[in-house]
N, C-alpha and C positions, 0 to 999 in steps of 0.2 A: 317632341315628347309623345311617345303612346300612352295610350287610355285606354282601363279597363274597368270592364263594373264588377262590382267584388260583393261576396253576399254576406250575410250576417253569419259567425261562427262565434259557441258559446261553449266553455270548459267548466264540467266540474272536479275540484278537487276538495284534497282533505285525507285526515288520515286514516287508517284503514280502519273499517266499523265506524267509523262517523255517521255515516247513511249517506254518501256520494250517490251510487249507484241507484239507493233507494229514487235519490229526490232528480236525480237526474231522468230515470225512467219514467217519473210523474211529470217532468217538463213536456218530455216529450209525448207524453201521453195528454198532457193538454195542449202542446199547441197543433198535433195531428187532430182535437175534436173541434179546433177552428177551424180546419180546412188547410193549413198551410203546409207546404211540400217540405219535409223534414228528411233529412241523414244522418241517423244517429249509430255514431264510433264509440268501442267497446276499446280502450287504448288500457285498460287496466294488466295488470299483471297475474290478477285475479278474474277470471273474465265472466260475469252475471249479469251483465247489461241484459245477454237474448234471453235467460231467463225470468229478469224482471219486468221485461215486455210480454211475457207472458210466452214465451216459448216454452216445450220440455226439454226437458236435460239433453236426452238425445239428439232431439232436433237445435241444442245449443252447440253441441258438442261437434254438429257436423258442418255447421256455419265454416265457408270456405273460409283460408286465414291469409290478410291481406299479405304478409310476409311470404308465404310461398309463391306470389304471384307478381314478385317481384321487376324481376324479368320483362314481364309482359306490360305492367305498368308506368316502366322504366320509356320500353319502345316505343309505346303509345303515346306519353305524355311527350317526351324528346321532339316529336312529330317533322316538321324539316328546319328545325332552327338550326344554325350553319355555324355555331357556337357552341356545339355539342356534338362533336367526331364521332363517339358511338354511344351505346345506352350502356354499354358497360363502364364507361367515365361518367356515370350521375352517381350521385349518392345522394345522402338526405336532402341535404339540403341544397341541390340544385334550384334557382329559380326560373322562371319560365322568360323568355324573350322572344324575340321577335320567331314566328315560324314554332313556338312547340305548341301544343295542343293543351285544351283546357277545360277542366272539368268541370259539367253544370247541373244542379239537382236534381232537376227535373227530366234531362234530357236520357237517354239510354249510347252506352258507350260499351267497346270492350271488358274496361278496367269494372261498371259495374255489373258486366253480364259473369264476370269472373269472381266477383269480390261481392259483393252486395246480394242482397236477399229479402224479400219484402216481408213485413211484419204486418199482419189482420189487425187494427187497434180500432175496437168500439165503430165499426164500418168505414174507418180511415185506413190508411196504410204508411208505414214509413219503409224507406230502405235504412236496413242495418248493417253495417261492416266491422269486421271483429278483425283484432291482430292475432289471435291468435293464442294459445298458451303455453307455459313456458312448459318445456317437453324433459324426459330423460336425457334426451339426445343432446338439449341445451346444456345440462347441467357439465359445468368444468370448463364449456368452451366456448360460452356465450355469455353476455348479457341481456337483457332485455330491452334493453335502451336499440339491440337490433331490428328490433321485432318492431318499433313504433316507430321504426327509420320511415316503414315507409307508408304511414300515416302521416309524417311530416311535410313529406315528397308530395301528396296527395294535397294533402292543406295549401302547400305553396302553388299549387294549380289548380285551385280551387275558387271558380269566381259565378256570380250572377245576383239576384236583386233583392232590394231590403228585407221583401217578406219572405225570404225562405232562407232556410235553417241547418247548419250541423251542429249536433249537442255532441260532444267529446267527455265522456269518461274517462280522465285521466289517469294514469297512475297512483298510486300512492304517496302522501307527504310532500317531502322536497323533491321528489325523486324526477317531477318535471323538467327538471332545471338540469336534469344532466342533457339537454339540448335544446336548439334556439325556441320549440315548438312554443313554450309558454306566451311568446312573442306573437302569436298565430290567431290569438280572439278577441273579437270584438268584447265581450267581459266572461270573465270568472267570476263564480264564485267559488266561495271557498267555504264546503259545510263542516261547522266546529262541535260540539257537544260541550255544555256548559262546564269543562272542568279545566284543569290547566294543560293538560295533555291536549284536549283538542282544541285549546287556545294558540300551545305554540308552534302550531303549524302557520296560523296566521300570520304571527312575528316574523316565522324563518321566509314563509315566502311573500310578504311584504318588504321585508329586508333585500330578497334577493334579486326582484321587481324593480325596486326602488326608481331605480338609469332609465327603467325601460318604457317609462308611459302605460303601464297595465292596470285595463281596468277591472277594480278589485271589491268584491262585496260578499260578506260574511251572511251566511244562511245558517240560526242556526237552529241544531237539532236533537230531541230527544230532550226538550225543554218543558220542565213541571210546574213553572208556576215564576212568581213576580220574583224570584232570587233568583233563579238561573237567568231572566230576561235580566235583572242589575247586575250582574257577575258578569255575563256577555257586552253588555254595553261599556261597565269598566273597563274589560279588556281590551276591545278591536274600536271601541269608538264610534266613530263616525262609519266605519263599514259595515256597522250590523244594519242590515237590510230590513230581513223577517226573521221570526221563529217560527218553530212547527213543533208541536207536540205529538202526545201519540195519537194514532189515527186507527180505528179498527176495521177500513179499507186495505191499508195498508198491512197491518195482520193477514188480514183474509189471503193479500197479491201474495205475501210472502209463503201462504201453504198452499200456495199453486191455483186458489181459487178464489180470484177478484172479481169484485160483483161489475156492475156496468161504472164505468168510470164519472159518468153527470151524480154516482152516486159516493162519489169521494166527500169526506164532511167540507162544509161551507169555508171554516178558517183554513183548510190546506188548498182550498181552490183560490180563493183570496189571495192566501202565499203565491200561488203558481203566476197569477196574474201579475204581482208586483214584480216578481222577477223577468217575464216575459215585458214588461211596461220597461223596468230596465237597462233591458238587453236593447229593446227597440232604440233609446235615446240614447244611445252611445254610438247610434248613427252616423249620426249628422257630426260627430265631433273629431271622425274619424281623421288623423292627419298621414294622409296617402304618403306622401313621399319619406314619412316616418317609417310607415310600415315596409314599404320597397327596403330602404335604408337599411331597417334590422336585419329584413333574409340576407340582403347582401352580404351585411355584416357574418353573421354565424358562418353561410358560406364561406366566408372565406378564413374565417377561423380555424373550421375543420377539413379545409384545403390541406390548408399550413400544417395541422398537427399530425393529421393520418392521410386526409385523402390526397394529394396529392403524391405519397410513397405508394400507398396502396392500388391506385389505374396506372400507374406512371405517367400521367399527364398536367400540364398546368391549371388547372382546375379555375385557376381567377380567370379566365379566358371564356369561362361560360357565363360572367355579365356582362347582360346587354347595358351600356352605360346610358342607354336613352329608354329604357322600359321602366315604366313605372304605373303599379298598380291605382285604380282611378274609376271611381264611376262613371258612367255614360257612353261608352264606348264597348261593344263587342269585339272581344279578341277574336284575331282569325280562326279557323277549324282548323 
């Protein structure tokens, strides 16, 4: 059995206007003012991740898009594993085996000299990668579930050590779950707004969860006072984490001008910690051959239903049935 070490990876979701984006860009805005090597994905369909880091519009808008670089990502990651005939039989959800290539946070590769982009945060820096936005061009002949094909591809070859970090802006609602990716983090959360709308986002993708071991915690937001924090607790239970109320930092980031970040008020720094605190402890609970188990699984789900018509090749023939993902071990280059 091969050994890999695999790094911490953290989704937010929730429905749109919840403040996803918002609290996810303060994540990663605090854990780049500890010093830790962060990769934060713009996976929304809506894409404001690079401007709530504080990019401009322009400079958001020109953020390469992982989906056009498809190709090249395809090749790279493939690398000589002898299980994958050509990069034109990978699809989403290929997983990595013996001989492909593997991507590490810190390290500098093709896929991020092509894809990724650094962000100035408060004299830290993170790399940003964006899918992309959904174009004219899409409209009628696409989904967008293509577009985060190959944010999934990346995730699944995606490994290195506890302290370092991909925060994932998800999609919208349910709308994760039209692919195995939700399967992909060490925890979500999931940001609600105390009302019933941004409760049953909870329900549905707690429901849909359920099979699959996903760890799950409710963050929630745009909260006024001791009956939104009772109405929240009512609902989700035991997953409401933190609240956050309004923040006039957060004001400020959102008209383009956020003051220094150590100057975010005390109760949302407080928040950020407990979510970072954790994200950390869901470490150690990891069960490896769970995780291998599921990519295999969706792989080969979406074999059977398209991909395998779509390359014309046998597509279960790309798992290695002795690779499994694992701490302590560096995969080959």
């Amino acid at each position: 059995m091969r050994l890999l070490l695999v790094n911490m990876k953290i989704a937010f979701v929730g429905k749109g206007g919840s403040g996803k984006t918002t609290l996810s860009s303060l994540f990663v805005r605090h854990l780049a003012a500890s010093g830790a090597p962060v990769i934060a994905v713009d996976a929304d369909i809506n894409q404001h991740l690079g401007a709530a880091l504080g990019l401009e519009e322009a400079d958001a808008a020109a953020l390469p898009a992982l989906g056009e670089h498809l190709p090249l990502i395809k090749d790279y990651l493939r690398g000589s594993n002898p299980r994958i005939a050509s990069a034109g039989t990978m699809i989403k959800t290929t997983p990595p085996g013996e001989g492909s290539r593997l991507l590490r946070v810190q390290e500098d590769n093709p896929v991020y000299d092509a894809c990724a982009r650094p962000v100035e945060l408060d004299g830290g820096a993170v790399r940003l990668m964006v899918t992309g936005p959904f174009t004219d061009a899409d409209l009628g002949v696409a989904c967008y579930h293509s577009k985060t094909g190959a944010v999934e591809l990346c995730l699944n070859h995606l490994v290195d050590g506890p302290d370092e970090y991909v925060v994932v802006d998800m999609t919208a609602g349910s709308d994760s779950f039209a692919s195995g990716m939700f399967t992909r983090f060490d925890m979500t959360f999931l940001v609600a707004e105390p009302t019933r709308k941004g409760v049953s986002v909870h329900r549905q993708y707690k429901e849909y969860a359920r099979d699959y071991g996903v760890e799950l915690k409710v963050v929630g937001n745009k909260v006024q006072g001791q009956d939104d924090i009772d109405f929240l607790r009512a609902e989700v239970g035991d997953d409401l984490l933190v609240t956050v109320g309004h923040s006039d930092w957060v004001r400020a980031m959102e008209k383009g001008r956020p003051p220094r970040f150590d100057l975010l008020e005390q109760p949302q720094h407080e928040a950020l910690r407990r979510l970072r605190s954790a994200a950390d402890a869901t470490y150690a609970r990891r069960d490896w051959e769970r995780y291998t188990r599921q990519m295999v699984h969706f792989h080969l789900k979406n074999a059977q239903s398209w991909g395998n018509e779509r390359t014309g090749a046998d597509l279960a023939a790309q798992v290695d049935p002795g690779f499994v993902l694992h701490e302590g071990v560096t995969a080959p280059a």
